[in-house]
C-alpha positions in Angstrom: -171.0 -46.4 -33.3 -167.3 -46.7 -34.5 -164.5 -46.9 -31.9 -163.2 -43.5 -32.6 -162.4 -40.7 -29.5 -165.0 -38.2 -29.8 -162.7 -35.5 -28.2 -158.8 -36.4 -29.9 -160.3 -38.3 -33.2 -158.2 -41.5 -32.4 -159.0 -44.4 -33.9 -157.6 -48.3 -34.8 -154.4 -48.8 -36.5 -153.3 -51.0 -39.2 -150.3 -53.1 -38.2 -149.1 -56.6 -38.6 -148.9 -59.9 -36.4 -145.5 -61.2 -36.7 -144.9 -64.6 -35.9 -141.6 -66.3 -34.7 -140.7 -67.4 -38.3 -141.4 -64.2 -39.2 -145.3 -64.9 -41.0 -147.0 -61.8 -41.3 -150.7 -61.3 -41.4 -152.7 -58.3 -40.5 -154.4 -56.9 -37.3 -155.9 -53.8 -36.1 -154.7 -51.8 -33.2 -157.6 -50.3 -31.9 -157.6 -47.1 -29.7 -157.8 -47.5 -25.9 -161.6 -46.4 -25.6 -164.4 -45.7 -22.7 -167.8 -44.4 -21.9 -167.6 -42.1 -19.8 -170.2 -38.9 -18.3 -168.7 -35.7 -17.8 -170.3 -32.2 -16.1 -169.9 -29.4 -18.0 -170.8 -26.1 -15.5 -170.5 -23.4 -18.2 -173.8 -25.3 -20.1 -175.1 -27.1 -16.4 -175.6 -30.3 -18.2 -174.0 -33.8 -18.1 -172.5 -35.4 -21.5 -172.2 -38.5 -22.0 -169.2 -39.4 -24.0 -166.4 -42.0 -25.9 -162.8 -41.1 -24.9 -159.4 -42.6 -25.1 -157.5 -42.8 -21.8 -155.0 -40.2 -23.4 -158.1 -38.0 -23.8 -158.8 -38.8 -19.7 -155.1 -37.5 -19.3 -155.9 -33.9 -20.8 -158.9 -33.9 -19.1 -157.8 -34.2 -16.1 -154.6 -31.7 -16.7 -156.4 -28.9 -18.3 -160.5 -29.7 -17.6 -163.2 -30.9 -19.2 -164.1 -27.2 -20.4 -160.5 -26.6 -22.3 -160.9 -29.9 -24.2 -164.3 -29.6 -25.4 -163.7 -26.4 -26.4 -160.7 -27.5 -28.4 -162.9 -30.6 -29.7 -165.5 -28.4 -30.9 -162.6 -26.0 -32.7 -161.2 -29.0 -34.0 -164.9 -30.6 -35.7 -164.4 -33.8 -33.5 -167.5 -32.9 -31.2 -170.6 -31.4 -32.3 -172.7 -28.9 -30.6 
């Protein structure tokens, strides 16, 4: 499975490793990522699933229902 959030879509970042004589060379940034199991009362069933801590964040500001709902909206989460 790719590291990609499964609720905001986030996923690594090209950048560049500069060195002190100013060499550059490339490197990914990848997205801040965990497995996590949420319950979800308005389906009474658990879902097992791979956020980013920002996703955490607007979980635990507007609930796991809002943000799946909006995932789902958005095509990042399948039925």
């Amino acid at each position: 499975m790719s590291r990609v959030c499964e609720l905001t879509g986030k996923k690594a970042m090209v950048g560049n490793n500069v060195s002190h004589a100013m060499n550059k060379s490339k490197r990914k940034f990848n997205a801040n990522l965990i497995k996590k199991r949420f319950y979800l009362p308005e389906e009474d069933k658990w879902i097992t699933l791979k956020v980013s801590t920002y996703a955490l964040k607007n979980i635990n500001k507007k609930g796991i229902s809002a943000v799946v709902k909006d995932a789902r909206k958005n095509g990042f989460l399948k039925k």
